[in-house]
LOSE-413898 format. One line per field, with one value per atom (N, C-alpha, C): residue number from 1; z, y, x. Coordinates in pm, whole numbers, plus 50000, padded with zeros to 5 digits. Layout:
<pts>
gupa <- NUM, ... .
pz <- Z, ... .
py <- Y, ... .
px <- X, ... .
</pts>
This chain:
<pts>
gupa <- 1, 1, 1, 2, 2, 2, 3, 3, 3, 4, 4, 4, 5, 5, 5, 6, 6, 6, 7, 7, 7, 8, 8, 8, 9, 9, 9, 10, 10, 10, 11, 11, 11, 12, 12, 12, 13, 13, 13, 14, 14, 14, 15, 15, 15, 16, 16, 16, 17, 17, 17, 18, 18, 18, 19, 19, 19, 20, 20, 20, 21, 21, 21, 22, 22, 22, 23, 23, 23, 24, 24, 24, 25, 25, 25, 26, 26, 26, 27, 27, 27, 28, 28, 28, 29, 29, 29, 30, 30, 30, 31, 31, 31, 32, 32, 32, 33, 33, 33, 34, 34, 34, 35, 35, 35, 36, 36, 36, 37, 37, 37, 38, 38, 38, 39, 39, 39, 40, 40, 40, 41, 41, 41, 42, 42, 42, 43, 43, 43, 44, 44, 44, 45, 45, 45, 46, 46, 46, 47, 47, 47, 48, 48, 48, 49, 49, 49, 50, 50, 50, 51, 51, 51, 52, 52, 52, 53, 53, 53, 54, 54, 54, 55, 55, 55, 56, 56, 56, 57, 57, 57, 58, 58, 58, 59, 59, 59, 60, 60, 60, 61, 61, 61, 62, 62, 62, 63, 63, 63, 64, 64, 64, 65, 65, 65, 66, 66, 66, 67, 67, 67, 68, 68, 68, 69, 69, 69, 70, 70, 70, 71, 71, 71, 72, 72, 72, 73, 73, 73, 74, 74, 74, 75, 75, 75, 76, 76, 76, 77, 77, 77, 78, 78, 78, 79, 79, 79, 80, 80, 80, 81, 81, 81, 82, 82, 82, 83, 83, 83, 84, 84, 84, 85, 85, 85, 86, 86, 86, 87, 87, 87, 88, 88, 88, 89, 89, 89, 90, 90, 90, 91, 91, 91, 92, 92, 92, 93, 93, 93, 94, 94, 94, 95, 95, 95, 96, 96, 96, 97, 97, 97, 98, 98, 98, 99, 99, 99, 100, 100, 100, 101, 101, 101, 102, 102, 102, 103, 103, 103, 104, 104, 104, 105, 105, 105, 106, 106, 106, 107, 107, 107, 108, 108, 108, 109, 109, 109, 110, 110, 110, 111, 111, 111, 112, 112, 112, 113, 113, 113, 114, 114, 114, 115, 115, 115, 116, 116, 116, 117, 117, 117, 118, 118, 118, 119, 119, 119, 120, 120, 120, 121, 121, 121, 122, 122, 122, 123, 123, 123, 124, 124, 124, 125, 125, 125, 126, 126, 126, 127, 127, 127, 128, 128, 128, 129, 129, 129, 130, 130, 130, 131, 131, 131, 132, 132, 132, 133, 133, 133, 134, 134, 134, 135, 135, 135, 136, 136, 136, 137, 137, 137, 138, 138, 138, 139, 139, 139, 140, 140, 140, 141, 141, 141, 142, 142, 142, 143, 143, 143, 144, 144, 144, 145, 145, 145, 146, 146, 146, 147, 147, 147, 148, 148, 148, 149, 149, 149, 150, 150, 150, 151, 151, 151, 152, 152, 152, 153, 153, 153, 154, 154, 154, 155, 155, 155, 156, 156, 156, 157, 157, 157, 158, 158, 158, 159, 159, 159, 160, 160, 160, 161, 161, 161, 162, 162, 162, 163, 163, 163, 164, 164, 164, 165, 165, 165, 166, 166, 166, 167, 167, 167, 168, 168, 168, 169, 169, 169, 170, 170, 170, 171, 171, 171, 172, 172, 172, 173, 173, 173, 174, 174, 174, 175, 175, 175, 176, 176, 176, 177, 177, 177, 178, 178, 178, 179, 179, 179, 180, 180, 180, 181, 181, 181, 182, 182, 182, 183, 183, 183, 184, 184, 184, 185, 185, 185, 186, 186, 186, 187, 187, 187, 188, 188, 188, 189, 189, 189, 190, 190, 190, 191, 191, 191, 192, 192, 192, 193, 193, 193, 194, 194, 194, 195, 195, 195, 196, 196, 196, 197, 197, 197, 198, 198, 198, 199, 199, 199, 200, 200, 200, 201, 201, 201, 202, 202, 202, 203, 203, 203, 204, 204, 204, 205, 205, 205, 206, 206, 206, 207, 207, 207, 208, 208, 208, 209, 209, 209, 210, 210, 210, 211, 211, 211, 212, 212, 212, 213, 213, 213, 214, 214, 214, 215, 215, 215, 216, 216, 216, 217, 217, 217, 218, 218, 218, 219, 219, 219, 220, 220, 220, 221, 221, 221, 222, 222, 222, 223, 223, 223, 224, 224, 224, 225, 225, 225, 226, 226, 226, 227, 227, 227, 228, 228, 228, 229, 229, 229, 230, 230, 230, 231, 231, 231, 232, 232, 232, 233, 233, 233, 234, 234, 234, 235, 235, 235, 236, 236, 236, 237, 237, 237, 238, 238, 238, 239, 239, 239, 240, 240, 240, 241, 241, 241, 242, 242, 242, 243, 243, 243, 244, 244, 244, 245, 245, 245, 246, 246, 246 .
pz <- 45089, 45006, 44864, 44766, 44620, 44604, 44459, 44433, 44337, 44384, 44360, 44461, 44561, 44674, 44735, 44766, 44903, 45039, 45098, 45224, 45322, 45413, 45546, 45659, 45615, 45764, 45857, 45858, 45978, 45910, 46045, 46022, 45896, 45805, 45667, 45599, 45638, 45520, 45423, 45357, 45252, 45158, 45189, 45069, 44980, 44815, 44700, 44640, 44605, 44513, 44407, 44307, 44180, 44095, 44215, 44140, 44151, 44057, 44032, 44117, 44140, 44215, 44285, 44427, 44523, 44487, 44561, 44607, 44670, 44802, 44862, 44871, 44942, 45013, 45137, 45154, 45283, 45244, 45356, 45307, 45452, 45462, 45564, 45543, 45646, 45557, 45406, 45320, 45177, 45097, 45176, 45099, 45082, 44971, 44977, 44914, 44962, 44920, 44832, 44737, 44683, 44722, 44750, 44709, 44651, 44515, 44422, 44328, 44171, 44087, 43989, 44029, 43951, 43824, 43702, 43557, 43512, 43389, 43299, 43254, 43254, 43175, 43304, 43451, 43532, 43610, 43525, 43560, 43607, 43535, 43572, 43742, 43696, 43860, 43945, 43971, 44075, 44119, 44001, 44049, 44077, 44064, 44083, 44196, 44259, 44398, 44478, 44452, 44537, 44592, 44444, 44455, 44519, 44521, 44606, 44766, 44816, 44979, 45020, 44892, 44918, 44892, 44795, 44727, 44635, 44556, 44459, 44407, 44317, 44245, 44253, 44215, 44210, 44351, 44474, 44612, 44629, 44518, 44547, 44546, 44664, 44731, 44660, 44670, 44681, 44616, 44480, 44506, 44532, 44589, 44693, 44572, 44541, 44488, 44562, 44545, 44636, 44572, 44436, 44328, 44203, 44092, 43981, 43849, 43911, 43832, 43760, 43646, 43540, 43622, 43725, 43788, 43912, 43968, 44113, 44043, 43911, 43882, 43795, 43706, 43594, 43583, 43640, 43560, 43662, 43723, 43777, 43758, 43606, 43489, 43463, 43461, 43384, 43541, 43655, 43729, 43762, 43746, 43787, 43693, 43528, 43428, 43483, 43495, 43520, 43638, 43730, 43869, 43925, 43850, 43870, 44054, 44036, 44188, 44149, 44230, 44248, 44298, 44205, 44274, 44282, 44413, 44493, 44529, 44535, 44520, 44605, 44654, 44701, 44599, 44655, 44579, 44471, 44489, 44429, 44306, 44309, 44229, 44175, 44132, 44029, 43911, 43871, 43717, 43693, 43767, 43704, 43735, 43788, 43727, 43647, 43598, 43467, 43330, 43368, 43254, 43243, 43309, 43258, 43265, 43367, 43406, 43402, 43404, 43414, 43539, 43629, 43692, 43712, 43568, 43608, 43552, 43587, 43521, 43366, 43308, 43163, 43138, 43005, 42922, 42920, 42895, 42880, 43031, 43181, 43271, 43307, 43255, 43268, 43190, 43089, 42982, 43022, 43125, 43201, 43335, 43366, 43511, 43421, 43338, 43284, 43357, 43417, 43458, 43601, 43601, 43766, 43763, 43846, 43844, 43841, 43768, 43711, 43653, 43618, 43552, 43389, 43336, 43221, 43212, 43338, 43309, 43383, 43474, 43520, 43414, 43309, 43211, 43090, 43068, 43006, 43104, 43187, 43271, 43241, 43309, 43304, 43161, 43066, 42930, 42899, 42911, 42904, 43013, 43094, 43163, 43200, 43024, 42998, 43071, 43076, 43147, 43053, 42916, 42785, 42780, 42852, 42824, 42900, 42872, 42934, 43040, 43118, 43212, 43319, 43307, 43333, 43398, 43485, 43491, 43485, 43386, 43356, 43468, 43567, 43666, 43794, 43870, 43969, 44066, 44166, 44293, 44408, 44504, 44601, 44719, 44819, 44936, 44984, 45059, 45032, 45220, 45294, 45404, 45421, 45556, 45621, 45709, 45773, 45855, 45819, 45886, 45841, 45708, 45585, 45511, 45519, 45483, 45504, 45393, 45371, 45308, 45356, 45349, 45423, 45472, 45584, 45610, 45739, 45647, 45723, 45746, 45633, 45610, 45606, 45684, 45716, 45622, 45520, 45413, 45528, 45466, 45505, 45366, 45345, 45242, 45295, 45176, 45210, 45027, 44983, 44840, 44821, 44729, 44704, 44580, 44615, 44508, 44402, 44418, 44268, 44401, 44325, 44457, 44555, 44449, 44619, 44609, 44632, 44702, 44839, 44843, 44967, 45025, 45163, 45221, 45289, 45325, 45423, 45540, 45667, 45750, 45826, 45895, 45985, 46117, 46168, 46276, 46403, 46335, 46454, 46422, 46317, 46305, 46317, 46337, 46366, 46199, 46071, 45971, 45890, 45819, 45715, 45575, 45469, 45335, 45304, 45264, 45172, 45081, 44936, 44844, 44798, 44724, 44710, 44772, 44832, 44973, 45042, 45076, 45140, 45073, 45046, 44987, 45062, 45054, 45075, 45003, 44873, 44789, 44647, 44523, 44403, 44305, 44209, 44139, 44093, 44097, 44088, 44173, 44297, 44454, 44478, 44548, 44607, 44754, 44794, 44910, 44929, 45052, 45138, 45258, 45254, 45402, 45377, 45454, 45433, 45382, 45248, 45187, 45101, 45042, 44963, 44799, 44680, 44583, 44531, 44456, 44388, 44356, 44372, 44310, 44197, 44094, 43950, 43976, 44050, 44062, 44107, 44181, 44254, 44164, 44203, 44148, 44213, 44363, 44426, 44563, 44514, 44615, 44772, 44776, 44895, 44972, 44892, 44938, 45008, 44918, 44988, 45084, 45104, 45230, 45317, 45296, 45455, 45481, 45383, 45385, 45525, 45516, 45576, 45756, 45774, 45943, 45951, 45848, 45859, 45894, 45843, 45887, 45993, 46062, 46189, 46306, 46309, 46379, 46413, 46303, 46337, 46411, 46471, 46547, 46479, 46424, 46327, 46290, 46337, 46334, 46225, 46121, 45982, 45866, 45792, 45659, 45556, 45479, 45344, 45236, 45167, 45025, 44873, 44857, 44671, 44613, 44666, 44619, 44705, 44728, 44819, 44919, 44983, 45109, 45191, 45286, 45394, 45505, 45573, 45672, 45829, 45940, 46027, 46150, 46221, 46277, 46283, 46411, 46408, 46300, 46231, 46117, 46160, 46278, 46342, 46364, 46401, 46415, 46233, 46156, 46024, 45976, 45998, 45947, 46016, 46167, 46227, 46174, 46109, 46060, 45903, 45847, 45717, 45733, 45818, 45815, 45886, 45969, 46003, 46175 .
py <- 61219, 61233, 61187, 61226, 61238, 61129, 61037, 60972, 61091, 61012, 61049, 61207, 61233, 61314, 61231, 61235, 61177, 61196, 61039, 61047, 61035, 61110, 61124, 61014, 60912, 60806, 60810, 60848, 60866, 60965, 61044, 61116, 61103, 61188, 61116, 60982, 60933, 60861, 60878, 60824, 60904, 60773, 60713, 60650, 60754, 60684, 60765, 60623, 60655, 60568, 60681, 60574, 60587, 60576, 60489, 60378, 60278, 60279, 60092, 60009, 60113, 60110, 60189, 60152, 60248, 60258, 60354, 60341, 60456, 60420, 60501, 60597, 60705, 60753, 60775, 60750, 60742, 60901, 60982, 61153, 61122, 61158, 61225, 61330, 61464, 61578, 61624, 61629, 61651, 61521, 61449, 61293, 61220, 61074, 61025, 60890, 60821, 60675, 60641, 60593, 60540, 60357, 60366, 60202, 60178, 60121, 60074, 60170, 60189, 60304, 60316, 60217, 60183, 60173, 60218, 60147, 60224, 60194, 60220, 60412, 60387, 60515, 60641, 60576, 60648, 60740, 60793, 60859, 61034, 61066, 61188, 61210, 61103, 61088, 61075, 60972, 60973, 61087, 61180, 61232, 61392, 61376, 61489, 61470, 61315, 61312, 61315, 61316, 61391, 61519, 61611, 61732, 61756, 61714, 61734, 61729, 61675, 61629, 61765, 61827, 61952, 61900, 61788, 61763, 61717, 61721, 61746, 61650, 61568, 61413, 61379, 61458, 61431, 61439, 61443, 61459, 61218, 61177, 61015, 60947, 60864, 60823, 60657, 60645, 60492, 60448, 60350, 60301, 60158, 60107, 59993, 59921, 59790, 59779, 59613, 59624, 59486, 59362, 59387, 59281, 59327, 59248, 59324, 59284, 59294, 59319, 59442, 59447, 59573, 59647, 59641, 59799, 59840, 59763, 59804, 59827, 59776, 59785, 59927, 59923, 60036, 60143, 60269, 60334, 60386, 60276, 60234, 60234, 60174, 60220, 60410, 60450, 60563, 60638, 60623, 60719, 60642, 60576, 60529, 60617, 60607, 60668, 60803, 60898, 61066, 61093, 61051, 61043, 60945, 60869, 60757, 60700, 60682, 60618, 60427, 60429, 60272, 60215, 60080, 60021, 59889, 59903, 59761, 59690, 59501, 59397, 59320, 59184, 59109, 59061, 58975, 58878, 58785, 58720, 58633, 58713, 58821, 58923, 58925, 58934, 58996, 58992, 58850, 58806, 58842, 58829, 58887, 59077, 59114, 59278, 59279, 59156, 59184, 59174, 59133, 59049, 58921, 58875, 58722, 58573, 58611, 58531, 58605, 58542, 58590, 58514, 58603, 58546, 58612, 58618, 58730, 58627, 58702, 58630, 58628, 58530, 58495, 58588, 58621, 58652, 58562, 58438, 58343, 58323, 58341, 58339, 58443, 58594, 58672, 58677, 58618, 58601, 58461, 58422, 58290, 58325, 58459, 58530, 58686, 58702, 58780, 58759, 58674, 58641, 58736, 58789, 58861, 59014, 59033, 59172, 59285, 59370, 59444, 59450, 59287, 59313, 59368, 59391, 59424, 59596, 59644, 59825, 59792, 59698, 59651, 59669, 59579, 59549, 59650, 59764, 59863, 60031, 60014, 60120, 60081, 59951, 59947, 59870, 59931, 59882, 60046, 60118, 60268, 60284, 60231, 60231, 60186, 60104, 60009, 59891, 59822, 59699, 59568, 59633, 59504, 59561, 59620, 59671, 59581, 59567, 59489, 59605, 59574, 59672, 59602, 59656, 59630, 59689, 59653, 59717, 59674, 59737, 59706, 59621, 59739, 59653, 59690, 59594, 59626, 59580, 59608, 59553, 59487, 59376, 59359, 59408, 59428, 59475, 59438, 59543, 59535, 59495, 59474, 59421, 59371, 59266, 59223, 59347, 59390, 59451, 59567, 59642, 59804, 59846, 59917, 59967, 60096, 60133, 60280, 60380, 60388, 60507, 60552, 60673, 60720, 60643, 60661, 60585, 60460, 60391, 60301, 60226, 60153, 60030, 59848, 59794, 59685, 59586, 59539, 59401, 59294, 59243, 59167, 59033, 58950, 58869, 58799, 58794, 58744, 58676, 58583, 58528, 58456, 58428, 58357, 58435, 58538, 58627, 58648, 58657, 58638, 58528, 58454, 58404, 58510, 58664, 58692, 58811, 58849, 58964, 58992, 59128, 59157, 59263, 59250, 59396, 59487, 59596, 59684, 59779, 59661, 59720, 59827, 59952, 60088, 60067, 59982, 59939, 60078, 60205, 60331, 60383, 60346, 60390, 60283, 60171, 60093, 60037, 60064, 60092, 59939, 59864, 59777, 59800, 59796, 59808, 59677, 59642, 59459, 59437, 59539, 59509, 59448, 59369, 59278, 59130, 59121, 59029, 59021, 59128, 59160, 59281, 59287, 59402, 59405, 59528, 59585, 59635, 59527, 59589, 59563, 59523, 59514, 59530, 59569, 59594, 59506, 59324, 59251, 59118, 59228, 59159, 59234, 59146, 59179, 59252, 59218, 59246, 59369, 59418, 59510, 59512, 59572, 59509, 59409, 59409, 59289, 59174, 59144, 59018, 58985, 58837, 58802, 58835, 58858, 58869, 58767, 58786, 58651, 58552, 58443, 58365, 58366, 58411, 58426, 58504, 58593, 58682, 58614, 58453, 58432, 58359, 58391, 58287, 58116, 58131, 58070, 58051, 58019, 58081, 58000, 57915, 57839, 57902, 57926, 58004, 58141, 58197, 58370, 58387, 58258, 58237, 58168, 58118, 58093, 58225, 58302, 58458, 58514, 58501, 58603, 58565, 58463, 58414, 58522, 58544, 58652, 58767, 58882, 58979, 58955, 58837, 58802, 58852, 58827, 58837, 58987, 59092, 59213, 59292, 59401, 59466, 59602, 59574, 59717, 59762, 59839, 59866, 59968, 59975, 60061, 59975, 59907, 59850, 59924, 59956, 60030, 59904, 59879, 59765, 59828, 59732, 59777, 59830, 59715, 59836, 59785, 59923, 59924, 60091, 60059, 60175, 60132, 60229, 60213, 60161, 60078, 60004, 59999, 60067, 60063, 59987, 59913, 59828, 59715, 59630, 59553, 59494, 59426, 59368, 59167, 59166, 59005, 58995, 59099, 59064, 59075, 59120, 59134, 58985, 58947, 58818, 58668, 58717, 58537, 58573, 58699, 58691, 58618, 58615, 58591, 58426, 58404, 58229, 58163, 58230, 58168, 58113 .
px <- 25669, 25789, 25759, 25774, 25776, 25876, 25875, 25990, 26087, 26269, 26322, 26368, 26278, 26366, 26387, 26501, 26622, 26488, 26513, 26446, 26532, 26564, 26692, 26662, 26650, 26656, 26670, 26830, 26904, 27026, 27105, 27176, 27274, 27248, 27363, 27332, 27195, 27162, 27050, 27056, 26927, 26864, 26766, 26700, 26610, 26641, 26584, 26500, 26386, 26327, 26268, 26331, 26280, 26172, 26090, 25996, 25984, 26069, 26084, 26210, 26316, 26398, 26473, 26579, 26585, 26767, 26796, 26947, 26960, 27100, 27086, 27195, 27221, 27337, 27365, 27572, 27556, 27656, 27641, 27723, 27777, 27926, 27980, 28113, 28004, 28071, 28047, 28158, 28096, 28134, 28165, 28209, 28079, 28082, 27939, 28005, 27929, 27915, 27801, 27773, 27645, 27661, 27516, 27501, 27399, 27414, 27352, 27310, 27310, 27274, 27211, 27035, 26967, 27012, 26896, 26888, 26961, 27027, 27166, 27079, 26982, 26922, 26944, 26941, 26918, 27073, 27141, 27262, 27229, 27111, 27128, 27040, 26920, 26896, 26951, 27036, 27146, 27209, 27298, 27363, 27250, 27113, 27025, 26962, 27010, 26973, 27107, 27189, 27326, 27356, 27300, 27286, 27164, 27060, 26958, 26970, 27081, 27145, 27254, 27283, 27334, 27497, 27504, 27644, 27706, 27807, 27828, 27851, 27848, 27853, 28007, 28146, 28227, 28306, 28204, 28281, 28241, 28164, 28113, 28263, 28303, 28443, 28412, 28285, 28280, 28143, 28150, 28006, 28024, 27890, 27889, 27743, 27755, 27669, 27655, 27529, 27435, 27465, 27412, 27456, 27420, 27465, 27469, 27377, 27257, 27136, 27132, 27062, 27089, 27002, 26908, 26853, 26930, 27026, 27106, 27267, 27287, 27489, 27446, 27317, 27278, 27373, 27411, 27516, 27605, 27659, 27808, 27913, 27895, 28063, 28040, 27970, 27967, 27978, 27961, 27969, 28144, 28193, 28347, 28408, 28351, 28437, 28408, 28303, 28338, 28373, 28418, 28412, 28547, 28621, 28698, 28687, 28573, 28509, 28564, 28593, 28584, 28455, 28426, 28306, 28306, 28253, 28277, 28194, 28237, 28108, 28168, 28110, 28162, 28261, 28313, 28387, 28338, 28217, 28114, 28053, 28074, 27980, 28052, 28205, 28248, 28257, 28251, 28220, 28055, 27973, 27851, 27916, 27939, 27974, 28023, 28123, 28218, 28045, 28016, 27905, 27947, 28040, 28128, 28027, 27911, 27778, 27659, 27569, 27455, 27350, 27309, 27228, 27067, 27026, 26904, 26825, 26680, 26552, 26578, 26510, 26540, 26376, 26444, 26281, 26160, 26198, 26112, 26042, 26100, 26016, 25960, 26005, 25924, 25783, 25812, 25678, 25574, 25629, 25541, 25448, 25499, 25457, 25394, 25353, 25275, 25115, 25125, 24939, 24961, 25063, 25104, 25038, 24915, 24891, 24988, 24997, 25106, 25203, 25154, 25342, 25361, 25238, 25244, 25343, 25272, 25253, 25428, 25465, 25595, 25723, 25677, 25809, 25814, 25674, 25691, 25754, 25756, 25777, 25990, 25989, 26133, 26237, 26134, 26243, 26253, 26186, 26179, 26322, 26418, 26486, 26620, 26556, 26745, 26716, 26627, 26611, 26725, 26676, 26739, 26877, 26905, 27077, 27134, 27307, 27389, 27465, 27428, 27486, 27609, 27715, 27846, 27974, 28050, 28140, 28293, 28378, 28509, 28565, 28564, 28673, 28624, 28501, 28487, 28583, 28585, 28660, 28591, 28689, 28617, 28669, 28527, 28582, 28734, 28754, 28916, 28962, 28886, 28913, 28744, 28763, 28615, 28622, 28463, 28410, 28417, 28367, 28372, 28412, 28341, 28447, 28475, 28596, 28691, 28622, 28506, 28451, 28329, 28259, 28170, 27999, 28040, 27932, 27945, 28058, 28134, 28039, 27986, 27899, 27953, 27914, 27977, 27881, 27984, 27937, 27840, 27721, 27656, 27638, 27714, 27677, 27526, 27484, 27332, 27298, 27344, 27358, 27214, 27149, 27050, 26967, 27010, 26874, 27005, 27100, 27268, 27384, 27442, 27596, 27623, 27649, 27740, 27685, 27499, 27446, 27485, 27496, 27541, 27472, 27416, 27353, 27420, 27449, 27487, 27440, 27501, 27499, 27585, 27459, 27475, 27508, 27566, 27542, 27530, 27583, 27586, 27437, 27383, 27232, 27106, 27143, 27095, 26941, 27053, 27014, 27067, 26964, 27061, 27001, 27090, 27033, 27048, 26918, 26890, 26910, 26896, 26941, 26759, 26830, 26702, 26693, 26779, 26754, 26611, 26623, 26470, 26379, 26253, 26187, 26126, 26021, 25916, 25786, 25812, 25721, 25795, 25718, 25735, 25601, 25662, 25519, 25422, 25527, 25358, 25403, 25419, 25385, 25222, 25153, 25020, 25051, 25190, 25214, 25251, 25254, 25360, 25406, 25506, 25604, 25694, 25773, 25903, 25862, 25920, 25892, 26005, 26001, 26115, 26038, 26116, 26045, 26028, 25907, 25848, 25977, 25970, 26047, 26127, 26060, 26133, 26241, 26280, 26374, 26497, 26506, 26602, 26680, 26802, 26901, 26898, 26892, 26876, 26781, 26607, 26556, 26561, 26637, 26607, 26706, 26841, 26914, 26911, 26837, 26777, 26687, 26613, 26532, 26604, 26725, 26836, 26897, 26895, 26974, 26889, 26780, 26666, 26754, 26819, 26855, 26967, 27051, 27134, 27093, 26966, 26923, 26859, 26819, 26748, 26867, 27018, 27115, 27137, 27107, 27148, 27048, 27090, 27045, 27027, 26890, 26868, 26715, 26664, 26521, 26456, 26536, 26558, 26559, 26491, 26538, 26495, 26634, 26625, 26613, 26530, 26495, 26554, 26607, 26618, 26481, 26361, 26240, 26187, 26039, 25931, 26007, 25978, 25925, 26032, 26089, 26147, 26071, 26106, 26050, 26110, 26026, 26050, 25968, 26088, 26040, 26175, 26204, 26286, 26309, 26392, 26450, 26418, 26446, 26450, 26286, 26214, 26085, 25980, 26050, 26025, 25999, 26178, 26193, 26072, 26083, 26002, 25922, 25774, 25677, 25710, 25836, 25828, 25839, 25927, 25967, 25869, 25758, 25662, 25684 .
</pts>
């Protein structure tokens, strides 16, 4: 698979990577959910991987976003404004969707982790991408009940906070599918690794926190993990994790 074609997981779901980053769709029927909508630059991709699933950008009911880092919130306001989609965060998220906080890596620690294989060709690939933009949304919302949500897909909120307060993953539980967000990866560009891993440190808001997160994806019953970035990964999710916690 090429980046940027839709990969079909499971029935009606679709991970897209970009590259540098993923997001997915969930389609049922001609309805669609997005979750997460990479970098502010990346609007026409998105909606050129909708149409690529065989549907139409303005059939998107719902976007679902993990947390609101400028490559997973990226052009969220702009698909709400042509589309008047509502988009939805936890609760914890919402002042960082407003922009009201900030919980991202500072410049200054990205310029301290420059000794990181790749990260040079890393931070030129994604300023070409709106990395330095403020990426935002007016008025997100929060999930509007616990468990299940009522738009396609019918993805059940997984809070999993540590990498922002209130990241959240979504679980498939009829596909036996969870999206991590950046909770959990599979790969970054100056990780040495591959396969389920947490990202380097610098990335966390709270990393002790995002490594108690990991007991949460240990609980579900899902042998599919879709990552904010890296590769789709198959293979139990609980047997992912005891290799990570040791």
């Amino acid at each position: 698979m090429s980046e940027r074609e839709p990969e079909e997981v499971a029935d009606g779901v679709f991970l897209v990577s970009s590259g540098p980053v993923n997001w997915t769709l969930l389609v049922d029927g001609d309805a669609i959910t997005v979750v997460d909508t990479g970098f502010p630059t990346q609007f026409t991709e998105v909606e050129g991987s909708i149409r690529a699933v065989g549907r139409d950008p303005r059939a998107i009911e719902t976007v679902l976003i993990t947390h609101a880092h400028v490559d997973h919130l990226g052009c969220a306001q702009q698909l709400s404004q042509n589309h008047g989609t509502p988009v939805l965060v936890h609760p914890d998220e919402l002042a960082h969707a407003r922009g009201q906080v900030h919980e991202s890596v500072t410049p200054a620690r990205v310029v301290a982790n420059l000794w990181r294989p790749g990260a040079l060709g890393w931070i030129s690939s994604i300023r070409r991408l709106g990395v330095t933009s403020h990426a935002r949304v007016d008025q997100p919302q929060p999930f509007p009940t616990p468990g299940a949500l009522d738009c396609p897909g019918h993805p059940v909120p997984v809070p999993t906070p540590g990498h922002t307060s209130g990241h959240t993953a979504f679980y498939l539980p009829q596909h036996g599918v969870v999206i991590t967000g950046d909770a959990l990866v599979t790969g970054h560009a100056i990780s040495r690794r591959t396969g389920p891993q947490l990202l380097p440190g610098l990335f966390h808001h709270d990393r002790a926190a995002a490594t108690e997160s990991l007991h949460t994806f240990a609980a579900l019953d899902a042998d599919t993990v879709l990552p904010g970035h890296g590769a789709a990964h198959r293979g139990h999710i609980a047997d992912a994790v005891a290799n990570l916690l040791g």
